[in-house]
C-alpha distance (Angstrom), angle and dihedral (degrees) to the residues before:
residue distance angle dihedral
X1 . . .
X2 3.79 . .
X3 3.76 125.6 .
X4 3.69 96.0 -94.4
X5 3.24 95.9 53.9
X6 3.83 97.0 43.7
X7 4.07 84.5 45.4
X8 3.76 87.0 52.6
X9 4.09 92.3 49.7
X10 4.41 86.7 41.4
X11 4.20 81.9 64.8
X12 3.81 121.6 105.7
X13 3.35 116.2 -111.3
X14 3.92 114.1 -98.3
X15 3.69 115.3 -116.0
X16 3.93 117.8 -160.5
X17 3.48 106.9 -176.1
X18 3.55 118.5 97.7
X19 3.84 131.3 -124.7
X20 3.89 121.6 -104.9
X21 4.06 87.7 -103.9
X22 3.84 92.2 41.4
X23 3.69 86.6 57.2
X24 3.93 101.3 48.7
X25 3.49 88.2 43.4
X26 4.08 92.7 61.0
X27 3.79 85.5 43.2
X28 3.89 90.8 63.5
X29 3.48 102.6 38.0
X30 4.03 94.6 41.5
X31 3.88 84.7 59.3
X32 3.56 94.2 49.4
X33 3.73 85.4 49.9
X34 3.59 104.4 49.8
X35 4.23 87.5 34.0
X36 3.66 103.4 43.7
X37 3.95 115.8 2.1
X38 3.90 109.5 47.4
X39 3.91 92.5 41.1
X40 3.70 87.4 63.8
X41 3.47 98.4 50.2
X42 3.22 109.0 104.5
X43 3.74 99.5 38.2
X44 3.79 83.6 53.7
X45 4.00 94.1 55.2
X46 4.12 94.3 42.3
X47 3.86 85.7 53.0
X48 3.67 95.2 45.9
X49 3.74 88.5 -140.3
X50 4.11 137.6 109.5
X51 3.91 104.1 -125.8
X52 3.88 108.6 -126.0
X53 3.83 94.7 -132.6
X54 3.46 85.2 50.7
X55 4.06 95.7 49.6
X56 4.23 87.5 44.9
X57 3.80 95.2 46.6
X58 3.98 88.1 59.5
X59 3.98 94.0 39.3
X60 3.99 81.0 52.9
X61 4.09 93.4 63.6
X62 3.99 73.3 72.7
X63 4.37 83.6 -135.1
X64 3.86 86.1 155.5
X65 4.00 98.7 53.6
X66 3.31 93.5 50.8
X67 3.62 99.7 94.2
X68 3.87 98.5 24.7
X69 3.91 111.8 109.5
X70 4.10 110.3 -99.1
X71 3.92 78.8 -122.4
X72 3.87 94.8 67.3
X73 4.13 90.9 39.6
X74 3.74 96.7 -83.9
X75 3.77 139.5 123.5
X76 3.77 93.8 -108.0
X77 4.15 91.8 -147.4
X78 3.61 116.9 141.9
X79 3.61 117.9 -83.7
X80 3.83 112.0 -97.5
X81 4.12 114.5 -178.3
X82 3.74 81.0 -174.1
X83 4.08 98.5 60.2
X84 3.99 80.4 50.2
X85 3.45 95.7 50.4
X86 3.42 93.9 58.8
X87 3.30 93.3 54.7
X88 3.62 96.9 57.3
X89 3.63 90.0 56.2
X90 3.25 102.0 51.5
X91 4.00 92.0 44.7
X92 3.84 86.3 45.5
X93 4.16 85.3 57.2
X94 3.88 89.6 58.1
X95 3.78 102.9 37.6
X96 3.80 116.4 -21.0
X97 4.29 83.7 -167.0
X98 3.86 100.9 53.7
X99 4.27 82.5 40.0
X100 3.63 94.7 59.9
X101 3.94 91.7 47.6
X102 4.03 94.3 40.4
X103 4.42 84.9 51.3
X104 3.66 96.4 52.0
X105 3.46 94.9 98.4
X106 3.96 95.8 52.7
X107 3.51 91.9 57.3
X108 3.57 94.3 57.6
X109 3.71 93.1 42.7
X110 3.43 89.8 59.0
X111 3.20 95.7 52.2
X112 3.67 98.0 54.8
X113 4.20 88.7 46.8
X114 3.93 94.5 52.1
X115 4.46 93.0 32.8
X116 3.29 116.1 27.9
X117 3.83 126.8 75.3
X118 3.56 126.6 -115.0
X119 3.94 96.5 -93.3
X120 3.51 89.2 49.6
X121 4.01 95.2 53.5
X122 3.59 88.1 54.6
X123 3.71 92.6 52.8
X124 3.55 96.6 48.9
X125 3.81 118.1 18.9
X126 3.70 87.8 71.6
X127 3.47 102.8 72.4
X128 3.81 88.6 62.2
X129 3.64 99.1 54.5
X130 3.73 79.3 111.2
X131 3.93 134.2 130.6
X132 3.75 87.5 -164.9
X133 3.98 118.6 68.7
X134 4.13 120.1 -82.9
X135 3.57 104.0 -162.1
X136 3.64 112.9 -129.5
X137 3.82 149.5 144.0
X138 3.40 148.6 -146.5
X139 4.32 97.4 -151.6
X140 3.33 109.9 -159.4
X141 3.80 116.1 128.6
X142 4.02 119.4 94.1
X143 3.94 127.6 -142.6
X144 4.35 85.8 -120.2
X145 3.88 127.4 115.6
X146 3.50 82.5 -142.7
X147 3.95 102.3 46.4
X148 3.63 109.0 150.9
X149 3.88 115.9 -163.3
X150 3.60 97.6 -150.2
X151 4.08 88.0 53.8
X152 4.04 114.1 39.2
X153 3.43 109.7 178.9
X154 3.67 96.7 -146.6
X155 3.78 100.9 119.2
X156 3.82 130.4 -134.6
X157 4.06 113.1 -165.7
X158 3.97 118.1 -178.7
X159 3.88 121.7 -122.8
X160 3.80 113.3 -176.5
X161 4.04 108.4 -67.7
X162 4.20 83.4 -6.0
X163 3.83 149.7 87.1
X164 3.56 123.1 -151.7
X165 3.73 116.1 -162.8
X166 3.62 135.7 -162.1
X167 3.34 138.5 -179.6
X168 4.30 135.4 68.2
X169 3.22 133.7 -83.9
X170 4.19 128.7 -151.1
X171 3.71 152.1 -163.6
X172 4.09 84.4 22.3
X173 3.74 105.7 167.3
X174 3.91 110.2 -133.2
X175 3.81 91.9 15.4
X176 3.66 92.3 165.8
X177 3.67 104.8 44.8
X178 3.75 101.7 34.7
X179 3.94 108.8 117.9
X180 3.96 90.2 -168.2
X181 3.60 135.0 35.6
X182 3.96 128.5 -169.2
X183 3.83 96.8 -149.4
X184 3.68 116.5 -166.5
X185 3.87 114.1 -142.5
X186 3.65 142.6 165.7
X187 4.16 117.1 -108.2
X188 3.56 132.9 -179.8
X189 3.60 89.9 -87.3
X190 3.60 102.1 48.1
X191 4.14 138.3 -79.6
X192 4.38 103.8 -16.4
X193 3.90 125.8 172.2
X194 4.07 119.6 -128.3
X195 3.71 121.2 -160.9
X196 3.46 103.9 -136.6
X197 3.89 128.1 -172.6
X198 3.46 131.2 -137.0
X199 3.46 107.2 -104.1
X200 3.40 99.0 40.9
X201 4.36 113.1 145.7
X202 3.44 112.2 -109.4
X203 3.87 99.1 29.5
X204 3.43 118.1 96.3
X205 4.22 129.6 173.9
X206 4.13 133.3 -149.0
X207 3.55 123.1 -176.4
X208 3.97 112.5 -123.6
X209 3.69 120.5 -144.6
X210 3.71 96.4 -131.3
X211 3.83 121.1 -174.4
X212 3.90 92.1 -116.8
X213 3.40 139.6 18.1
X214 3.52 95.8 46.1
X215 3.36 109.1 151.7
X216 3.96 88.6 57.5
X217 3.51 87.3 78.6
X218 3.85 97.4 -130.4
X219 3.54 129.4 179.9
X220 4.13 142.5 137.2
X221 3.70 130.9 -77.9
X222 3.83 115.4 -141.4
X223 3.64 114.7 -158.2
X224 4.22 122.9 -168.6
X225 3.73 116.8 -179.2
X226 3.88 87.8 -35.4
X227 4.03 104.2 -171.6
X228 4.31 110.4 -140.0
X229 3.49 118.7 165.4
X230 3.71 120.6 -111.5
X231 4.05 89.5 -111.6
X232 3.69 87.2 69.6
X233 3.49 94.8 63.1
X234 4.07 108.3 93.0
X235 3.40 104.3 -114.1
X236 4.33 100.6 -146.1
X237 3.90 96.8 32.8
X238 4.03 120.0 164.3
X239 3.73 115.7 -169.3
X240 3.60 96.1 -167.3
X241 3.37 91.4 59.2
X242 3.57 102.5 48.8
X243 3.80 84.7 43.4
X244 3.51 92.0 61.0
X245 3.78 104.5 41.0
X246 3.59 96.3 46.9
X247 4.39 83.2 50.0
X248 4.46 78.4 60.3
X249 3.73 92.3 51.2
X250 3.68 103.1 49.4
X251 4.13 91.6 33.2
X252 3.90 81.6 54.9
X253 3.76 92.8 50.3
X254 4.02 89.5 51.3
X255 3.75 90.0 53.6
X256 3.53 95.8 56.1
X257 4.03 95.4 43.9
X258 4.00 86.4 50.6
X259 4.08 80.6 49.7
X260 3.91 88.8 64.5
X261 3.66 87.2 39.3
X262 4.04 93.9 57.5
X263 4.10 83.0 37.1
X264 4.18 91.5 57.6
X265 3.61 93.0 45.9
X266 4.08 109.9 46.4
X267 4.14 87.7 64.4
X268 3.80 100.7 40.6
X269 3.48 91.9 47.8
X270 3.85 85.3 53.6
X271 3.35 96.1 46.8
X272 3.88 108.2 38.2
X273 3.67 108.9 88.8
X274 3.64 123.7 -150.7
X275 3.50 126.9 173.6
X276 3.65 93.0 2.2
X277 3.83 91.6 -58.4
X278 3.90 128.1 86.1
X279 3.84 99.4 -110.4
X280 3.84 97.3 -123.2
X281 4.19 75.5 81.3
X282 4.16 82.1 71.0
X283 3.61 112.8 91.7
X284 4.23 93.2 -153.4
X285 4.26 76.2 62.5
X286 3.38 101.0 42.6
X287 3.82 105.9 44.0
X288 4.14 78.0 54.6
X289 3.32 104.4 56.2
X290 4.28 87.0 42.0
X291 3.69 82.4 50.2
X292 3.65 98.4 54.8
X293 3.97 89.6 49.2
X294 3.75 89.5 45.4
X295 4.02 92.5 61.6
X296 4.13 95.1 32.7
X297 3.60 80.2 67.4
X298 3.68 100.2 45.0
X299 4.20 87.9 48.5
X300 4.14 91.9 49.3
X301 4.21 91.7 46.8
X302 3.48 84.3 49.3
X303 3.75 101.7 46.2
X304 3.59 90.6 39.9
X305 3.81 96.9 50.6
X306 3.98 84.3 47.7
X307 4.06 94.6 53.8
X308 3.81 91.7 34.0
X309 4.37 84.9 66.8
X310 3.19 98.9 42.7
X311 3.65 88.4 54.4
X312 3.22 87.5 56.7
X313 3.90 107.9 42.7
X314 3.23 97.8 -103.8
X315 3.83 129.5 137.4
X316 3.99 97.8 -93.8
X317 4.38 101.6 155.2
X318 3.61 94.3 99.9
X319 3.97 92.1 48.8
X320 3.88 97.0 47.3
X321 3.76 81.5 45.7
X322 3.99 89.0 53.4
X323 3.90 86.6 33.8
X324 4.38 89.9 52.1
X325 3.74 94.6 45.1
X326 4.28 102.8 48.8
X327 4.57 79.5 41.6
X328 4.03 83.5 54.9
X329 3.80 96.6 47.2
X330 3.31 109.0 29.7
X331 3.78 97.2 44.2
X332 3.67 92.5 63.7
X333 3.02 93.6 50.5
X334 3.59 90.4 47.1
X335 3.60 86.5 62.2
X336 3.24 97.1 41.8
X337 3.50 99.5 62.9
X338 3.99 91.5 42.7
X339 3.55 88.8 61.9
X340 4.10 83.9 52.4
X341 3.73 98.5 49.2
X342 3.91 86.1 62.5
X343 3.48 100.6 47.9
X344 3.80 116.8 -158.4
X345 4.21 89.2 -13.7
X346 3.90 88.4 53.5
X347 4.48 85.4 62.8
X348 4.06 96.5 49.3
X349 3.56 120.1 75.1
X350 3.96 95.7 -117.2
X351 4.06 79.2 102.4
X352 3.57 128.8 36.4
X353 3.73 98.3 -119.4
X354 3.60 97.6 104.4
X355 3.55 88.8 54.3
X356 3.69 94.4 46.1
X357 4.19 84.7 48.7
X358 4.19 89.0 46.1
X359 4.11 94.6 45.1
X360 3.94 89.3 43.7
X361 3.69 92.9 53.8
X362 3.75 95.3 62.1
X363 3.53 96.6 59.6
X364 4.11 92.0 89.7
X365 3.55 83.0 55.9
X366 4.00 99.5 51.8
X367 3.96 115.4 95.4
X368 3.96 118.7 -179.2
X369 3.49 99.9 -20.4
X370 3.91 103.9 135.3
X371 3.47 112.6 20.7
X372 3.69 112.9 -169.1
């Protein structure tokens, strides 16, 4: 037996069903979803714009105080990246655009609960101890062909008691209305994370008119010779770990948009007749659709699996890696192929599967923005 295979056999065994709480907990938010969250949609992505009841009703499943310390406000329960990943997914099956805005916050209070010291908890969890949305981000994408997550280029130089940074930031969700940022930069001592407010001098934010995820509200953050005290960098920050639970959050929010996708196509291609039979009769069709729920499956397990180790303290990088890299490819073509099964009707916007198609295709693009 070699060591992979003996590693392989060393693994706990991985159990699917969900606890009693885990369970409720997708009841309520699946209902808000179906009710109040995918009907919106559309209106959402013509408007370019994340509707505030919307943004509130999520920040009122509370997903963010879970983990926070009942001291600071919070829930104090144990931190469980695989309770959040289900969220994501079934958030990403309503509207994967108005998810990633509504989970900003999450990502950056997860941040602060893994990263930041004890002083610094108590300085900033507080503020979200909110049931209404705190707009905030973790920034660490760059406008490069070549970005590398594990090497921003956005700089971070010490002055006396200070940091200046440099550099800028894109695809933030919320640019405009986030009131904190946790901006990833590189110091003399490696990759650190800043907290950075709002109206810092010498940042400044523009929307971008991205193809999808519009109603997320994304956009890049320019900073130039931004002054942040040393205090607001976290003092015990791991890259690779932020790296690879924010890769679980957004995989998790592809899976559920390529849900809807899977959940658009099965009745249309039952109903729409062609050639006097309903074209779920053609086997081109049907071996597509089978397809898509063939490799929907394959992304969950894996995302799942993923989440389910880190919950546990296991080693799980090299699985959300695995877990990122099937979401990236097989979601576009996921999307892809929904746009197919409707033919000409499936690239107007009379259904959403453009939109599914346009929000899909920025997830190669995404870098840290929900970190489970």
């Amino acid at each position: 037996m070699d060591d992979t295979q003996g590693a392989a056999l060393a693994d706990p065994p991985l159990d699917l069903r969900l606890t009693e709480e885990q369970r409720i907990s997708r009841e309520g938010m699946r209902r808000f979803v179906a009710r109040d969250l995918a009907p919106l949609a559309r209106s959402a992505d013509e408007a370019g714009t994340a509707q505030a009841a919307v943004l509130d009703a999520v920040a009122g499943f509370g997903l963010p105080l879970m983990s926070m310390p009942e001291a600071l406000g919070g829930a104090g329960l144990p931190r469980s990246p695989l309770g959040n990943v289900l969220a994501c997914e079934d958030l990403g099956q309503g509207d994967m655009s108005q998810a990633l805005a509504a989970l900003q916050p999450l990502g950056l209070v997860n941040a602060l609960i893994d990263f930041a010291s004890d002083a610094q908890q108590e300085a900033w969890l507080p503020r979200f101890a909110s049931e209404t949305l705190v707009p905030a981000a973790v920034a660490l994408g760059e406008p490069r062909a070549t970005f590398d997550p594990g090497a921003p280029a956005t700089t971070a130089r010490r002055q006396g008691e200070d940091y200046l940074l440099n550099g800028e930031k894109s695809l933030i969700p919320l640019v405009e209305r986030c009131e904190l940022f946790l901006v990833i930069a590189v110091a003399e001592d490696g990759p650190a994370a800043f907290l950075v407010e709002a109206d810092r001098a010498g940042m400044s934010r523009q929307r971008r008119d991205y193809m999808g995820l519009r109603a997320a509200e994304p956009g890049s953050l320019i900073l130039e010779d931004v002054t942040v005290p040393a205090g607001h960098r976290l003092e015990h920050f791991d890259l690779t770990r932020l790296v690879a639970l924010a890769r679980l959050g957004q995989a998790a929010l592809a899976v559920g948009c390529c849900q809807a996708v899977l959940e658009q196509c099965v009745p249309y291609a039952l109903e729409r007749k062609a050639f006097g039979e309903p074209i779920a009769q053609r086997q081109s069709v049907a071996f597509m659709i089978a397809n898509m729920g063939i490799e929907i499956e394959g992304m969950r397990l894996l995302v799942w699996r993923a989440a389910s180790r880190a919950e546990q303290g296991l080693s799980f990088h090299r699985q959300a890696y695995l877990a990122a890299l099937q979401a990236t490819e097989k979601a576009m073509e996921i999307g892809t192929n929904g746009v197919q099964v409707f033919g000409g009707a499936g690239f107007v916007r009379d259904y959403p599967l453009e939109m599914y198609y346009r929000n899909l295709r920025g997830l190669s693009a995404l870098h840290g923005a929900v970190m489970v």
